[in-house]
MIDREN-492971 format. One record per residue (C-alpha): x, y, z. Coordinates in steps of 0.001 Angstrom, whole numbers, plus 500000, padded with zeros to 6 digits. Example, Ala and Ser with C-alpha at 12.3 -4.5 7.8 and 13.67 -1.06 7.14 Angstrom:
<pts>
512300495500507800;513670498940507140;
</pts>
This chain:
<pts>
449835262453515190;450844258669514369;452986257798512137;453519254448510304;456392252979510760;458931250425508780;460993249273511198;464171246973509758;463051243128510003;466459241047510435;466264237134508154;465904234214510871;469554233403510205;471167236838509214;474891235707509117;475239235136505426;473921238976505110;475866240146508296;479405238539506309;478506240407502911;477611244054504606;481183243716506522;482794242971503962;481553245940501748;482485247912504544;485777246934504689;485976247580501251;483921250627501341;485677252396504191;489079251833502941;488260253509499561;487001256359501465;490117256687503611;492532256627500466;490380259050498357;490258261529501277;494475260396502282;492234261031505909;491027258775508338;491527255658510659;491628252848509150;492990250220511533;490002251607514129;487450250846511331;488295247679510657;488366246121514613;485134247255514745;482849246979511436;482076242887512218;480328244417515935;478538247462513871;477731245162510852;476338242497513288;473797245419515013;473157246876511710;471987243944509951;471029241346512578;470465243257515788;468760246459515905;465822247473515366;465129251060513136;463870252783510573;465927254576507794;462641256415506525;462255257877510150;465329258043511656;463954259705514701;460891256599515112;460681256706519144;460848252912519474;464172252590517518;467003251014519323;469864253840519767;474027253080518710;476004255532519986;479447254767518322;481431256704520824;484924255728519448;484115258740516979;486951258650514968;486108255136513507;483594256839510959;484768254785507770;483129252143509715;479940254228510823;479358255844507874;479202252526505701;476978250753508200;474397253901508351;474400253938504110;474413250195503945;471098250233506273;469697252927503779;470042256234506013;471488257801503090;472943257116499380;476504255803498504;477270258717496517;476850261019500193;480674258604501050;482452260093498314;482349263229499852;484103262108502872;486469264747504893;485599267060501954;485395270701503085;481381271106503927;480838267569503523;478135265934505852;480586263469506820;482682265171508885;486548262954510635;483611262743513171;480247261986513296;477195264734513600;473857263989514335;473131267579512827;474313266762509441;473503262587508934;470601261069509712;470962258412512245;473626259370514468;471989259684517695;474335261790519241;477852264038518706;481056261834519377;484788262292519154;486033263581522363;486978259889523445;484781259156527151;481528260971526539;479448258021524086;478992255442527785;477901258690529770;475351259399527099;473875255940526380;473584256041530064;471423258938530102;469291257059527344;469422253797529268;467627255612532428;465303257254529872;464094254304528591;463933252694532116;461925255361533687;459558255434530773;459408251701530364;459785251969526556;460704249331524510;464163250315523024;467500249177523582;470851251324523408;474230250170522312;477041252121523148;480605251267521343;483669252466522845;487768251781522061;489609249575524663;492210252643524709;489287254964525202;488497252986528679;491369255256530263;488941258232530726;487298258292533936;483921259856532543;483344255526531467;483647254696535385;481631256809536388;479009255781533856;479534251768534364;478872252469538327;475841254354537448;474510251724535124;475381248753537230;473720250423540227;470673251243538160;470578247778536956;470026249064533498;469047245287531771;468058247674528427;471862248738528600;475301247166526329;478867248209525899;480898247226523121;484479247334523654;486687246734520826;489274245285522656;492231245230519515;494734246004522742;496344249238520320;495750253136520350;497507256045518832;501289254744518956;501063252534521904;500280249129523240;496869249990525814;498437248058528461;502180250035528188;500097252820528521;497110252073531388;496809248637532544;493058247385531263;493383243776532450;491445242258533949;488678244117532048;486358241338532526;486422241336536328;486603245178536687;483143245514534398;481914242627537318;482688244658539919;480813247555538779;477874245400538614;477877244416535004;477043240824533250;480278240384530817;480730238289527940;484034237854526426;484264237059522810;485926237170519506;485059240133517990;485637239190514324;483031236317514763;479936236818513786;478107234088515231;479342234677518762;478340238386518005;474977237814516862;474245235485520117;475655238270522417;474414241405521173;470911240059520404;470380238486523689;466944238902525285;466786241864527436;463797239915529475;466422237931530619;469150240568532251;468889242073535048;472355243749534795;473722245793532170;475448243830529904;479829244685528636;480689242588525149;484230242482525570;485128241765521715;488492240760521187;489593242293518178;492286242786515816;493395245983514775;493324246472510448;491951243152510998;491520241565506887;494557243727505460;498203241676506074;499897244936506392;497870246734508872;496811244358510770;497567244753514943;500349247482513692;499544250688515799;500748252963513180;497646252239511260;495147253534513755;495097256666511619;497632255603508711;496493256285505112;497546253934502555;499581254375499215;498008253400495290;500465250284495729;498997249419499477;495568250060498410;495869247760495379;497143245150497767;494011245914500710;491652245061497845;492920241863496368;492976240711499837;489320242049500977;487488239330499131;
</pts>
């Protein structure tokens, strides 16, 4: 049976939309985390320019069919970041904003992390840091074998890049050549209580994802326009799976949590909140 299909058309210069959607997510997600006194904040915010950059200027889906076969798949596998997930998939229309007032609630749909059982557009079950890369992988080869048409983003922590499961993926891809492949790493150089490089040296990230046979960009994660030209670039033209190596700032847009590790799952106070939202303008 065919269906017909709405796929999301992006403007010719989305940054002006890209800018308003992170910003409400910012806002959004924060709300969320001090209604629920759950959550991590300081995760969220590194990464919502990168997901609000796919969301609204990148990818290609359908929030009417979630499951359309020539969707590109996001697999945010930093799955504790949902206050930045969950915004993005209700901003794109997978689901109302009333759904993100139940967040962390018992039986609530959105769950501290994310279930492709109970939303619609989660493309697969994440939270155990290490298994989101593996997975895209497998979709990656999928797509490759079948020659289909769809792309598949995979997000992961810079912290999360200690697990081995990545490596092994990255050797795969780079072997396979997988062109149809990206990695997102929010590189905000913090995880739970620690520095990532007092912890497990990462550097030089850049030159390990080379030798693994990657194509790397490096770039500033909070800009938009250097987002938009890296994550949108024409597949046709790889031949290598590409790393985005977004350099990032933890609680990036709130003076208090920003690049302070505490915050990675910190909730805030009715005075600290008061002060996030004067300052997320």
């Amino acid at each position: 049976m065919s269906h017909i299909t709405r796929p999301v058309s992006h403007p010719a210069n989305p940054l002006d939309l890209i800018r308003e959607k992170a910003l409400w997510m910012r806002r959004r997600a924060f709300r969320m985390v001090y209604e629920a006194q759950l959550g991590h904040p300081g995760g969220d915010f590194s990464a919502i320019d990168a997901i609000a950059t796919l969301y609204f200027g990148v990818l290609r889906f359908d929030p009417q069919q979630p499951d359309w076969p020539e969707r590109d798949r996001f697999i945010m596998s930093k799955g504790h970041a949902t206050g930045a997930l969950y915004t993005a998939l209700c901003a794109a229309g997978y689901y109302p904003e009333d759904w993100l007032e139940t967040y962390m609630q018992p039986l609530s749909r959105l769950n501290g992390h994310p279930n492709r059982n109970y939303l619609p557009g989660v493309e697969t079950n994440t939270g155990p840091l290490g298994h989101g890369l593996p997975v895209g992988l497998g979709i990656a080869v999928a797509g490759q074998i079948s020659g289909a048409s769809y792309r598949t983003y995979v997000l992961t922590g810079d912290g999360e890049l200690q697990e081995g499961s990545n490596w092994e993926a990255a050797a795969v891809a780079g072997h396979r050549k997988l062109a149809n492949l990206t990695l997102i790493v929010d590189r905000n150089r913090l995880q739970q209580g620690a520095r990532t490089e007092d912890t497990v040296t990462m550097d030089p990230l850049d030159e390990r994802f080379r030798a693994f046979g990657w194509e790397v960009a490096v770039i500033d994660g909070h800009d938009h326009a250097a987002l938009l030209k890296a994550l949108g670039s024409p597949v046709a033209q790889r031949q290598k799976p590409l790393c985005v190596i977004a350099n990032t700032v933890k609680g990036k847009g709130v003076s208090f949590m920003e690049n302070v590790a505490a915050w990675h799952h910190g909730v805030p106070n009715a005075e600290q909140f008061e002060i996030a939202m004067k300052e997320l303008v």
